[in-house]
C-alpha positions as a printed Julia matrix, in Angstrom:
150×3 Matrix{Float64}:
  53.9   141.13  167.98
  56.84  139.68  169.21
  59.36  137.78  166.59
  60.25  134.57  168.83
  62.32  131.76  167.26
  61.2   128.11  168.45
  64.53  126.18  169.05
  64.65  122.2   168.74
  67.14  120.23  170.61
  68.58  119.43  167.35
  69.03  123.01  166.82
  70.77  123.27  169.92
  73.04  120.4   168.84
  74.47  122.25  165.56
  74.67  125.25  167.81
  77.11  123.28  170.45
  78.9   121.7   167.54
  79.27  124.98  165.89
  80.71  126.73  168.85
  83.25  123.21  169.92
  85.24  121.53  167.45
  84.48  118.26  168.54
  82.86  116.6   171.42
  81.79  113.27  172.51
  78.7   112.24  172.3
  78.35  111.76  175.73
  79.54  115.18  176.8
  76.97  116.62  173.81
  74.13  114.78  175.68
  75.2   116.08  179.26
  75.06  119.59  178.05
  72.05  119.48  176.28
  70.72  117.51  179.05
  69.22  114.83  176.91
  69.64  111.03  177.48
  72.46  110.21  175.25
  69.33  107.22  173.43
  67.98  110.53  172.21
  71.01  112.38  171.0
  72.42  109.33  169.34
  69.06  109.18  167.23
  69.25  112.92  166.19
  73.22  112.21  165.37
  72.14  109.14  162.88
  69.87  111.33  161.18
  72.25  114.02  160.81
  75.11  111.61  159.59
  72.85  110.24  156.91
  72.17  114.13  156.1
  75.33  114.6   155.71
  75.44  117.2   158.24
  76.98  115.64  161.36
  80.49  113.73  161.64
  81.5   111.12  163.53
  84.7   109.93  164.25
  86.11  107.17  167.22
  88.69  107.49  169.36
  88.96  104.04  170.47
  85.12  103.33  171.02
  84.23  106.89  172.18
  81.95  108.6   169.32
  83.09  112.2   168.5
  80.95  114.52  166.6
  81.52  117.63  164.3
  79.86  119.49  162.11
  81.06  118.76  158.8
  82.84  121.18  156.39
  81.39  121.93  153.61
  83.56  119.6   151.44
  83.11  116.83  154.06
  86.75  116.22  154.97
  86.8   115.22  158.52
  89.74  116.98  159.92
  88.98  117.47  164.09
  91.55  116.21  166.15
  90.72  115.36  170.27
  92.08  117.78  172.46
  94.42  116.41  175.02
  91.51  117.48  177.7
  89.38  115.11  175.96
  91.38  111.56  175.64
  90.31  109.21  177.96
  92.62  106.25  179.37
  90.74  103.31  178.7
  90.68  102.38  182.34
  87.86  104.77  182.58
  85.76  102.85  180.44
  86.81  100.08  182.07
  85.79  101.58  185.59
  82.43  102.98  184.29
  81.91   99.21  182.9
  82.1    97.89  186.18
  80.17   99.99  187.86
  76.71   99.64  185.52
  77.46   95.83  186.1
  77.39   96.14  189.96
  74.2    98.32  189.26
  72.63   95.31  187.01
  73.65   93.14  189.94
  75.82   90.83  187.46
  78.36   88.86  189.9
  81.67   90.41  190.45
  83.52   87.05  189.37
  81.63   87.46  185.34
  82.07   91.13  185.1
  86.04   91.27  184.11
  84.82   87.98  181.1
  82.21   90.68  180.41
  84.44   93.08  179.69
  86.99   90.9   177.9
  84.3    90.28  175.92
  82.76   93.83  175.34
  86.06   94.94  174.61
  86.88   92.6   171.74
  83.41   93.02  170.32
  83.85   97.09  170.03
  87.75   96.68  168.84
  85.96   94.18  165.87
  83.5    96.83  164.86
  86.96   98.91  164.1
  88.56   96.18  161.91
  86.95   97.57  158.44
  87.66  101.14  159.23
  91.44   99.85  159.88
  91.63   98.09  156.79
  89.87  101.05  155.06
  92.36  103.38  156.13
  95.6   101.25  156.22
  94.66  100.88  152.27
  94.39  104.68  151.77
  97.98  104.8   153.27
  99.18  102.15  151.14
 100.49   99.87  154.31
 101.56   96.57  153.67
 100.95   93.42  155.99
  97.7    95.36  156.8
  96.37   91.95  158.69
  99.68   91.39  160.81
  98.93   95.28  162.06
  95.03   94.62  162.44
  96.32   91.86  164.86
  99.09   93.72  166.56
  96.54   96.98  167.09
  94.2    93.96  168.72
  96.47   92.91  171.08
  97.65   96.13  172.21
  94.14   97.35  172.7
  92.95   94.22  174.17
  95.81   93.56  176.89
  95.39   97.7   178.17
């Protein structure tokens, strides 16, 4: 009889996260060629487990394994930063695909942007506080502005 090891796609996951620092989630997903619906699920459930990281660069998820005393300390590689103009392009392009008139589509993203820089605003504060920064809501609004105007 033949020992054989079933392997679940999760498994796989901790085994690409174990051998890479960090990756997106998106890259994760084209690897393990899973929709990235699916890997985002198994990610939540790891987070909660305490297992999984994740950390944003901007409004691109990042995973990593965790260390055992569950400091976070992966940096992005400089092959892995994106210029937001990418996101902006790949925007676009699923809005042609949804047949949304090119005239809406740069509101849209106007829009989309400020919503995703908002869902940063209590991690900012969080960690402005930790760093003892003063005038934390002149630099929320500053950060804003610069992201926004990219």
């Amino acid at each position: 009889m033949v020992d054989e090891t079933i392997k679940t796609g999760v498994d796989e996951l901790i085994e690409l996260l174990k051998k890479t620092d960090k990756i997106s989630l998106l890259d994760a997903a084209k690897r393990l060629k899973v929709p990235s619906s699916i890997l985002q699920s198994w990610v939540d459930f790891l987070v909660e487990e305490k297992i999984v990281g994740v950390e944003y660069k901007f409004t691109k998820p990042y995973i990593f394994i965790n260390t055992e005393k569950g400091e976070i300390t992966p940096e992005v590689t400089d092959e892995e930063r994106v210029s937001i103009d990418l996101f902006k392009e790949d925007f676009r392009i699923k809005a042609i695909r949804k047949n949304i008139p090119e005239q809406m589509i740069d509101t849209l993203w106007a829009n989309h942007l400020k919503n995703e820089v908002e869902k940063l605003r209590s991690f900012f504060f969080k960690e402005a506080r930790k760093r003892e920064l003063s005038n934390i809501e002149v630099l929320w609004e500053r950060y804003k502005k610069n992201v926004i105007s990219t």
